[in-house]
LOFIDO-725022 format. One record per residue: x, y, z of N, C-alpha, C in turn; residue number from 1; residue in three letters. Coordinates in nm, 4 decimals. Layout:
! residues N
SITE      nc1      nc2      nc3     cac1     cac2     cac3      cc1      cc2      cc3   k   r
SITE        X        Y        Z        X        Y        Z        X        Y        Z NUM ala
...
END
This chain:
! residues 164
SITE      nc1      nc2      nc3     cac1     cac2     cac3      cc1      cc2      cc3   k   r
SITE  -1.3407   0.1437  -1.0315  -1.2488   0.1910  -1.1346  -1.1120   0.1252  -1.1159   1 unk
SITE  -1.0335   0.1253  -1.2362  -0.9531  -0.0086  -1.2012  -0.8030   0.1294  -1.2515   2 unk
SITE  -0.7406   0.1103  -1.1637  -0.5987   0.2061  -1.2155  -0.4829   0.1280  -1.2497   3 unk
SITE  -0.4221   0.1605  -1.3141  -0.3371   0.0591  -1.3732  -0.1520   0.1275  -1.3305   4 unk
SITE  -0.1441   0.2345  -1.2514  -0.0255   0.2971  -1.1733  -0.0605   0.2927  -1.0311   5 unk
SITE   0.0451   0.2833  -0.9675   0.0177   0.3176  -0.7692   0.1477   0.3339  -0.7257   6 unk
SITE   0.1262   0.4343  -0.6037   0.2541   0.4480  -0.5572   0.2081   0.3755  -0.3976   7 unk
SITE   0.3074   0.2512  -0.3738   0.2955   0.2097  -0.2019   0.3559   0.2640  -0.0815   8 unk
SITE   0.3002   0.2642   0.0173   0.3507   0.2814   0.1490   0.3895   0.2110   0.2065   9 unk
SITE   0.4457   0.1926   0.3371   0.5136   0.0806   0.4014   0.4164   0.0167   0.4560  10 unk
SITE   0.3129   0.0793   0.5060   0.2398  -0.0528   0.5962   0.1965  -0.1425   0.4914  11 unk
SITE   0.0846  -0.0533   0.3832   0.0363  -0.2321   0.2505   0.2114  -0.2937   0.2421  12 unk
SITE   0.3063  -0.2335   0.2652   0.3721  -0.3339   0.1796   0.4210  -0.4331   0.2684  13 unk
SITE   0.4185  -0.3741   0.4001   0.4780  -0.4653   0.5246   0.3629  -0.5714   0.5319  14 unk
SITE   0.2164  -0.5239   0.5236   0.1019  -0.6408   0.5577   0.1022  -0.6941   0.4334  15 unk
SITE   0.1633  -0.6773   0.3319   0.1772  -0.7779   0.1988   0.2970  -0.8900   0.2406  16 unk
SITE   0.3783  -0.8250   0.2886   0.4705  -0.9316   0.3233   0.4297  -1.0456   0.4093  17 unk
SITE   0.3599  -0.9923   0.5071   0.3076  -1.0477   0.6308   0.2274  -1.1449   0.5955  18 unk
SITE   0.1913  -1.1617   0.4757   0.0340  -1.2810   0.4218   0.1606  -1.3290   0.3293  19 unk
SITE   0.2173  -1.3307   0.2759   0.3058  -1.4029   0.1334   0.2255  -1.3198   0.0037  20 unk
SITE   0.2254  -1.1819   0.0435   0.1707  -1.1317  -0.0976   0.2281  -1.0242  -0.1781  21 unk
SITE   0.3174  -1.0231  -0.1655   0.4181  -0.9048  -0.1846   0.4342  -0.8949  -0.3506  22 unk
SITE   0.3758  -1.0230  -0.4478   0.3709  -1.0057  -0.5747   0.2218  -0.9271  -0.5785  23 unk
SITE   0.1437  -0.9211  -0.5271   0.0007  -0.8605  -0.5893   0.0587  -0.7263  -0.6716  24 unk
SITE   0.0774  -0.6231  -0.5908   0.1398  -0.5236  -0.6600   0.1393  -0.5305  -0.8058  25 unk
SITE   0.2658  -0.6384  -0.8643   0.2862  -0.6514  -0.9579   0.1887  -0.7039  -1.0798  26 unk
SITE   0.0818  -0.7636  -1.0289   0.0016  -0.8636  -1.1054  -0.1239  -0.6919  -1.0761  27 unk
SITE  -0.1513  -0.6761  -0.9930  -0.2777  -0.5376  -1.0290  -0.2410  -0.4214  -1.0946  28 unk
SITE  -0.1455  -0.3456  -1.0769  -0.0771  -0.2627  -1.1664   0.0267  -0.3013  -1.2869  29 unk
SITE   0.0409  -0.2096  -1.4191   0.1168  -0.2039  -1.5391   0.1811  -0.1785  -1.4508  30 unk
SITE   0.2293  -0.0532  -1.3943   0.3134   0.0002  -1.2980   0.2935   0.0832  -1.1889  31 unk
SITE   0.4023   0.0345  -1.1026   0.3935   0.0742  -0.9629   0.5040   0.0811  -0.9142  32 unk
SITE   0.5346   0.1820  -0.8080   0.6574   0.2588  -0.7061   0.6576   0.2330  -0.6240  33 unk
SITE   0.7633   0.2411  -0.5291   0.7906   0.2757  -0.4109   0.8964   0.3760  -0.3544  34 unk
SITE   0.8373   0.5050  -0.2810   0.9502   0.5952  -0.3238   1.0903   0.5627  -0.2020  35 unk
SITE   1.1682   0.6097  -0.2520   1.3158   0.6024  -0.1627   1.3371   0.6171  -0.0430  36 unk
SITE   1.1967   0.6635   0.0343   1.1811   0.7202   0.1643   1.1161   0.5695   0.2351  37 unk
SITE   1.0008   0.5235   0.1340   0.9725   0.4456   0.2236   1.0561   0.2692   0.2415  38 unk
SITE   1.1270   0.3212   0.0956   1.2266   0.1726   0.0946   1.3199   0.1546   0.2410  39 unk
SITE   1.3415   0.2891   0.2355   1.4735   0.3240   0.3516   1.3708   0.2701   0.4713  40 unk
SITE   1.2915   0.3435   0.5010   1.2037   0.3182   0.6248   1.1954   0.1219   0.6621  41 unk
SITE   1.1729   0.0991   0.5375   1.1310  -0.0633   0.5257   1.2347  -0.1005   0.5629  42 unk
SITE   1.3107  -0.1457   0.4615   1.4217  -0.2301   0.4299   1.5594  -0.1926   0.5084  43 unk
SITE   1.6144  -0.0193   0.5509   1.7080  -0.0278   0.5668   1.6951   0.0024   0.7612  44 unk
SITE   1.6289   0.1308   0.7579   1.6123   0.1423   0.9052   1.5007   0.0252   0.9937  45 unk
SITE   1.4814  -0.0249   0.9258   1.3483  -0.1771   0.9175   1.4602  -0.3087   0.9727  46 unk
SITE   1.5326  -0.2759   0.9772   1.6561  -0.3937   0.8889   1.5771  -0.4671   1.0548  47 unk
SITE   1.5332  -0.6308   1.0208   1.4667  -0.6962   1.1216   1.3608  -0.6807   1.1769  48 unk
SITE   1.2953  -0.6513   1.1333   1.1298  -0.5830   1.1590   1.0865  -0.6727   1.0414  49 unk
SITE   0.9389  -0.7126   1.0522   0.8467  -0.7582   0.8896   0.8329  -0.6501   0.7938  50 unk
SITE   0.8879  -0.7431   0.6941   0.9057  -0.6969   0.5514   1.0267  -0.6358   0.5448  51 unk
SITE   1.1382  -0.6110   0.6391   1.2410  -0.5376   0.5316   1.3641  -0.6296   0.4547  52 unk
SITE   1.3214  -0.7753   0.5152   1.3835  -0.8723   0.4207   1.3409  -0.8572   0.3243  53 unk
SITE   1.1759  -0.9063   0.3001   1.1213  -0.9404   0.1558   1.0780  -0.7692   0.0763  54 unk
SITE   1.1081  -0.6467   0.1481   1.1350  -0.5561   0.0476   1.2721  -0.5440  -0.0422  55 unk
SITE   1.3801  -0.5953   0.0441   1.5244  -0.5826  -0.0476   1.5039  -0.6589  -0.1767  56 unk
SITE   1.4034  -0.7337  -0.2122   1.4059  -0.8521  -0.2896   1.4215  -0.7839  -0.3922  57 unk
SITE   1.4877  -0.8542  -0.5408   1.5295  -0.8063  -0.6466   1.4275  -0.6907  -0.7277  58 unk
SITE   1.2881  -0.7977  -0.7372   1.1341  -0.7601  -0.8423   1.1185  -0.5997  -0.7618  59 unk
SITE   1.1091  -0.6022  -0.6325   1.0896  -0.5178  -0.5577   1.1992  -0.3881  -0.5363  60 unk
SITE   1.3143  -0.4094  -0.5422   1.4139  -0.3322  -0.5289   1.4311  -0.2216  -0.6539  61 unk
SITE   1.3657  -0.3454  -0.7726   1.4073  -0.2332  -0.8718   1.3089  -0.1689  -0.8972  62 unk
SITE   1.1924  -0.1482  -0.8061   1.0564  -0.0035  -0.8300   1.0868   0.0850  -0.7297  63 unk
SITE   1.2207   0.1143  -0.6794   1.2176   0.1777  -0.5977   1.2862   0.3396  -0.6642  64 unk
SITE   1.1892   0.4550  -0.6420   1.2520   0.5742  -0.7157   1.2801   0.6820  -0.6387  65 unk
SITE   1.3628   0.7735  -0.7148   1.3040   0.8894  -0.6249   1.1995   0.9391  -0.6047  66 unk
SITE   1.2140   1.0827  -0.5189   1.0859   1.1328  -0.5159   1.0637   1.2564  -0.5316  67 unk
SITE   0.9798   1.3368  -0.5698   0.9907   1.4694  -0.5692   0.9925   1.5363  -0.4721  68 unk
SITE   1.0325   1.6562  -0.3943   1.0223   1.6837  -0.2745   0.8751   1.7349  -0.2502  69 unk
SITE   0.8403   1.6583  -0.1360   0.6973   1.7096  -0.1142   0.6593   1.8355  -0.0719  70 unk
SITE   0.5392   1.8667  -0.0827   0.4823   1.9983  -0.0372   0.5075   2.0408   0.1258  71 unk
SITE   0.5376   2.1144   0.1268   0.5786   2.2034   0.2922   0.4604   2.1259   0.3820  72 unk
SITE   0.3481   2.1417   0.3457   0.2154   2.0744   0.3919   0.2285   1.9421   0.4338  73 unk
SITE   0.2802   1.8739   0.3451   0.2808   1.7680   0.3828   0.4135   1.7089   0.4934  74 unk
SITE   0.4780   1.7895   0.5107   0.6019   1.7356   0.5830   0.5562   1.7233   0.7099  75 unk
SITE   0.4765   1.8833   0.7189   0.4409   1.9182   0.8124   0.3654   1.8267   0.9104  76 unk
SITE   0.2403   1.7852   0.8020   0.1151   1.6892   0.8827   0.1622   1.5531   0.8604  77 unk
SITE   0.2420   1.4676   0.7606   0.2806   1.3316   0.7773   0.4106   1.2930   0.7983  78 unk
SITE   0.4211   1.1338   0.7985   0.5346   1.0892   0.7981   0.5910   1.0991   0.6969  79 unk
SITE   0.7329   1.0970   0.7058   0.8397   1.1229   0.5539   0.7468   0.9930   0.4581  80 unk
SITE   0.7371   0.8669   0.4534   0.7326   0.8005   0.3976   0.5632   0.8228   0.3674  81 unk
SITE   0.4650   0.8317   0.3699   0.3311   0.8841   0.3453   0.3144   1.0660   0.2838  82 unk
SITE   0.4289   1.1197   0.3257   0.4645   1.2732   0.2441   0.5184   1.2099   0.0860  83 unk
SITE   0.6278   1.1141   0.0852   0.6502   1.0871  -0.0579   0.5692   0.9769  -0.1211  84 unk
SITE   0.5018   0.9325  -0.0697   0.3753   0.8582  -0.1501   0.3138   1.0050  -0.2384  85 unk
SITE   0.2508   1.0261  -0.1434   0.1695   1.1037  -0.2150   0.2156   1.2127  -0.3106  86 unk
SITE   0.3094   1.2602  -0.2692   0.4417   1.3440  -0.3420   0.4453   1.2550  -0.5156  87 unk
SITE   0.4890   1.1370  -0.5156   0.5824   1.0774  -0.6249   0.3694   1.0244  -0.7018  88 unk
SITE   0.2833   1.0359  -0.5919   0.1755   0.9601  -0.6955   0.1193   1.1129  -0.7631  89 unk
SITE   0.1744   1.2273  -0.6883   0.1136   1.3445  -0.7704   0.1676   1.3685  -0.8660  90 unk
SITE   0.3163   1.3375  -0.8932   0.4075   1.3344  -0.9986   0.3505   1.2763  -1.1089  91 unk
SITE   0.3019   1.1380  -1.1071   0.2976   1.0317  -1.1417   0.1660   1.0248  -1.2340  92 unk
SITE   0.0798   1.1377  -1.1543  -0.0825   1.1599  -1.2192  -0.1131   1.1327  -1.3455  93 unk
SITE  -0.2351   1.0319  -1.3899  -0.3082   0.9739  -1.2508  -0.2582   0.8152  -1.1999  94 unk
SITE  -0.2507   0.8267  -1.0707  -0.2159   0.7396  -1.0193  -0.2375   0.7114  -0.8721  95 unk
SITE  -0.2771   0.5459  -0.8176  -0.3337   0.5648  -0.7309  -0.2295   0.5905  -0.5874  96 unk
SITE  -0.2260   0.6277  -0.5042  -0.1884   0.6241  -0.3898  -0.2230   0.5136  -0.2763  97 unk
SITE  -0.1326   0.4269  -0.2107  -0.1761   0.3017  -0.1756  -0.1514   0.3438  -0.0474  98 unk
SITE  -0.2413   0.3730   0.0990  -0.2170   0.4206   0.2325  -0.2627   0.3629   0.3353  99 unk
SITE  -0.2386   0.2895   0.4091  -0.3149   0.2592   0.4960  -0.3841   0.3537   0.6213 100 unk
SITE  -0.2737   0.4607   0.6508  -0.3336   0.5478   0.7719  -0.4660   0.6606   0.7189 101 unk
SITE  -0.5413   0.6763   0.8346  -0.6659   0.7727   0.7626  -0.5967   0.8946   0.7525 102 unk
SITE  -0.5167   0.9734   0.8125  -0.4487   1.0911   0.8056  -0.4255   1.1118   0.6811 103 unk
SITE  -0.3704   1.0113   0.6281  -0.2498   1.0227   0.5072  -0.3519   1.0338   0.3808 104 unk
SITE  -0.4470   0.9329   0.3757  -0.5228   0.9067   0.2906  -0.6436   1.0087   0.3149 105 unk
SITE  -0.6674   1.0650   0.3985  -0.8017   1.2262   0.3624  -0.6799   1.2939   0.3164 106 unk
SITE  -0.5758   1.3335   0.3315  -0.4696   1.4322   0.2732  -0.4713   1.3954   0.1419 107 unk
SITE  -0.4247   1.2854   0.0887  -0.4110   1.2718  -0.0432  -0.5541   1.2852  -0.1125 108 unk
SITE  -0.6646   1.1854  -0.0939  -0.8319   1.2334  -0.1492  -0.8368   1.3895  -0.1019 109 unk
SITE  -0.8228   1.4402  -0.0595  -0.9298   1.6049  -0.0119  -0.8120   1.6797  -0.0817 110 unk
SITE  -0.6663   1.6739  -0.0218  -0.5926   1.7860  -0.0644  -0.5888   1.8229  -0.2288 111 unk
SITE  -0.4996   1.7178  -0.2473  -0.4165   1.6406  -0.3515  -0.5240   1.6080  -0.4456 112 unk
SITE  -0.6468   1.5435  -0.4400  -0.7040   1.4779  -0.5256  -0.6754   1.3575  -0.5764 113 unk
SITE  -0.6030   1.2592  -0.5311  -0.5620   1.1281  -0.5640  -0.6638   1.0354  -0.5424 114 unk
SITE  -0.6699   0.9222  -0.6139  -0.7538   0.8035  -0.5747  -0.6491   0.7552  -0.4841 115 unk
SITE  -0.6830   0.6975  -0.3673  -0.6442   0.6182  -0.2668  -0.7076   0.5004  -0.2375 116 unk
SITE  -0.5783   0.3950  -0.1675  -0.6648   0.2708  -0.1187  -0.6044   0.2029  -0.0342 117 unk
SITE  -0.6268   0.1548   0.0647  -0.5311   0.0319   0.1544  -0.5118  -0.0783   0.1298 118 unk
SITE  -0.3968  -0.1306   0.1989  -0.4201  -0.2740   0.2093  -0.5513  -0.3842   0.1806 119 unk
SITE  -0.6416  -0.3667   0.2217  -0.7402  -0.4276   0.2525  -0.8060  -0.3889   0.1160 120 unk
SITE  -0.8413  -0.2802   0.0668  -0.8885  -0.2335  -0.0592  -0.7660  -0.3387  -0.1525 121 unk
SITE  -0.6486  -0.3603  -0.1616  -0.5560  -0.4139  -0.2859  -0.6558  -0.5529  -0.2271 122 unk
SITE  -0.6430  -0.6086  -0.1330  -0.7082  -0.7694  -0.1565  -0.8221  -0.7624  -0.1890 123 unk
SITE  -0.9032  -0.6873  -0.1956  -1.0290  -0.6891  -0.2182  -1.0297  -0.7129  -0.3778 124 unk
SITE  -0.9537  -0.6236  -0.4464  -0.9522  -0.6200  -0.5477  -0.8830  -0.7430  -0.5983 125 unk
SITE  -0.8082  -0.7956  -0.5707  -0.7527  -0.8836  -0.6362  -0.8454  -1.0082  -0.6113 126 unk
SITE  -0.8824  -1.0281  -0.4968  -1.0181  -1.1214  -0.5373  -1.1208  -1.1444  -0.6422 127 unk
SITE  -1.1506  -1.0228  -0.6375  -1.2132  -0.9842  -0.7486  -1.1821  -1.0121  -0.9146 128 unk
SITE  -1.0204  -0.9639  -0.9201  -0.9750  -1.0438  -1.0276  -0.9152  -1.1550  -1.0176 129 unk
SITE  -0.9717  -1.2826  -0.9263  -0.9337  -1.3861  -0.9464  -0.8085  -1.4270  -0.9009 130 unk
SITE  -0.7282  -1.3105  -0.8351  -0.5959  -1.3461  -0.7820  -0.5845  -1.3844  -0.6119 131 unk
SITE  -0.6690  -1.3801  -0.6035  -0.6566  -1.4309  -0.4471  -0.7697  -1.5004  -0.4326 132 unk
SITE  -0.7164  -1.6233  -0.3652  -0.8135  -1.7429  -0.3578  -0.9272  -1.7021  -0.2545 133 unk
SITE  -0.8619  -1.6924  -0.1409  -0.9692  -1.6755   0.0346  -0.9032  -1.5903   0.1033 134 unk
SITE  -0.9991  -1.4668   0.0406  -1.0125  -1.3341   0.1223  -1.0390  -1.3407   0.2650 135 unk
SITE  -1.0777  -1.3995   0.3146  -1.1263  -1.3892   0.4486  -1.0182  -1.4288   0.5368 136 unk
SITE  -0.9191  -1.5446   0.4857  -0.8337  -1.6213   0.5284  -0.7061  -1.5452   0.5496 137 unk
SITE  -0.7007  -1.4608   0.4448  -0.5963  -1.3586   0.4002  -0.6100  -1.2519   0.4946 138 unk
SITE  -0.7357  -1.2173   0.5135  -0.7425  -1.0547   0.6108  -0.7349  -1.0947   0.7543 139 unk
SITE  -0.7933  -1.2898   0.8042  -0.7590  -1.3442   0.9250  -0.5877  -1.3164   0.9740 140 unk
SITE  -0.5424  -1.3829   0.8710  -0.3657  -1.3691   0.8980  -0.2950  -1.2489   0.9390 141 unk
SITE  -0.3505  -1.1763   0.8749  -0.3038  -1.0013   0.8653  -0.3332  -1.0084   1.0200 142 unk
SITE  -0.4434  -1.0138   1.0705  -0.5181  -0.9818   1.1568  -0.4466  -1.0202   1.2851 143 unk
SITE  -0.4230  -1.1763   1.2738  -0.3281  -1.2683   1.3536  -0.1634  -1.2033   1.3730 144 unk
SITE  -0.1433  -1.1403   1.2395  -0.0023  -1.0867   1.2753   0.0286  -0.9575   1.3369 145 unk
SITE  -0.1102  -0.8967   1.3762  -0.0761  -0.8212   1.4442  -0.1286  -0.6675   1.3807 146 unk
SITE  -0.1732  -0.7009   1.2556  -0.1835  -0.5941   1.1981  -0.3699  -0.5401   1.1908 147 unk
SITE  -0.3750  -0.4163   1.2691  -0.4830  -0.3580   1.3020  -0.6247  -0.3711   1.1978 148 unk
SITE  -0.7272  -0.4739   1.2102  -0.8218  -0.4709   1.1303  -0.9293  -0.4884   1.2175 149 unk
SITE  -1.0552  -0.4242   1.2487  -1.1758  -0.4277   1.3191  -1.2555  -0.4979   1.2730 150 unk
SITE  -1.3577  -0.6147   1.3084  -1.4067  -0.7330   1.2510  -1.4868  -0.6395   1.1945 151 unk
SITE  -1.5049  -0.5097   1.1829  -1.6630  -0.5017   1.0807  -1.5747  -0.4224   0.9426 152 unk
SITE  -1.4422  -0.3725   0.9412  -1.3612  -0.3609   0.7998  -1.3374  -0.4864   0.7308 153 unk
SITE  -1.3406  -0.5878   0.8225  -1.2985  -0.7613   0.7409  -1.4747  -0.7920   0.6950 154 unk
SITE  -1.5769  -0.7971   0.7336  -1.7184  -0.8073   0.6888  -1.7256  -0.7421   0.5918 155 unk
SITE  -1.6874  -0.6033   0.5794  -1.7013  -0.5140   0.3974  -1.6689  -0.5262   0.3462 156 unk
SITE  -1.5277  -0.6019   0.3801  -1.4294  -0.6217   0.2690  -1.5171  -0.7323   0.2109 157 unk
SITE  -1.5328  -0.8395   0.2965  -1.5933  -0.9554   0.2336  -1.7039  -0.9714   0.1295 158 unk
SITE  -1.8372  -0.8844   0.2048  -1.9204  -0.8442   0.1140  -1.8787  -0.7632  -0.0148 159 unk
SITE  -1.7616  -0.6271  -0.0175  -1.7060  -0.5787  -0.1293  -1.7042  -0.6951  -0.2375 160 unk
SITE  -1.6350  -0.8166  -0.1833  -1.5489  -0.8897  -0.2853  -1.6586  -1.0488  -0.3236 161 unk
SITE  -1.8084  -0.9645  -0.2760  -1.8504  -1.1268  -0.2806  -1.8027  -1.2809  -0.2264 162 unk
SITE  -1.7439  -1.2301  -0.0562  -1.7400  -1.3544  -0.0369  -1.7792  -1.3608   0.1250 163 unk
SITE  -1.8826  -1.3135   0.1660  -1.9105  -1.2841   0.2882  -2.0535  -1.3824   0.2747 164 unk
END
């Protein structure tokens, strides 16, 4: 099912940065967020870390919104910046929620009822529509930079996207 809204988190957006992909976003969704919690997280308390350069960027700066205050629940069990994901994508309904941690993402599917997806789910998909050349190459890099992928999530992905 193809959603055409999402609200991101910092890690897809940090491992978007991390490959040179920080436009996908824009090219898979009509529209898409990032709420104020996790900009701050990125870009300002980030300041020198990956991605909080290429989050200040203009295209990027200006999806950045508020958020609604999240549910007591959620403060409780997540991070500020994975509490207003899911917060601003319940607002937002329907719309997908973009998460990389499993915590965050059974909270949003079980609690909330949101479609959710990671990092690895946005490339998949965009392969799929033709926007990303070599998936495999793409989830290698991620991989290389440090960012947590188990060779048998990079095999599904592959097979997902027809290119395994």
């Amino acid at each position: 099912m193809l959603h055409e809204r999402a609200v991101l988190n910092s890690g897809p957006l940090i491992a978007l940065s991390l490959i040179g992909q920080l436009d996908l976003p824009g090219k898979l969704f009509k529209e898409f967020w990032i709420p104020d919690a996790v900009y701050h997280e990125v870009a300002v308390a980030g300041i020198g870390k990956p991605g909080a350069v290429d989050l200040s960027a203009p295209f990027l700066r200006e999806r950045v919104i508020d958020t609604p205050r999240p549910d007591p629940l959620l403060v409780a069990e997540l991070d500020t910046g994975e509490a207003a994901v899911i917060a601003l994508a319940w607002a937002k309904s329907p719309c997908l929620a973009i998460i990389d941690e499993k915590r965050g993402r059974k909270i949003a599917k079980q609690v909330y009822g949101l479609p959710v997806k990671g990092t690895v789910g946005l490339l998949v998909d965009a392969k799929r529509r033709g926007l990303l050349h070599d998936l495999p190459t793409a989830l290698m890099e991620l991989k290389l930079a440090g960012y947590y992928l188990s060779d048998a999530l990079i095999h599904a992905a592959c097979q997902a996207a027809n290119t395994a």
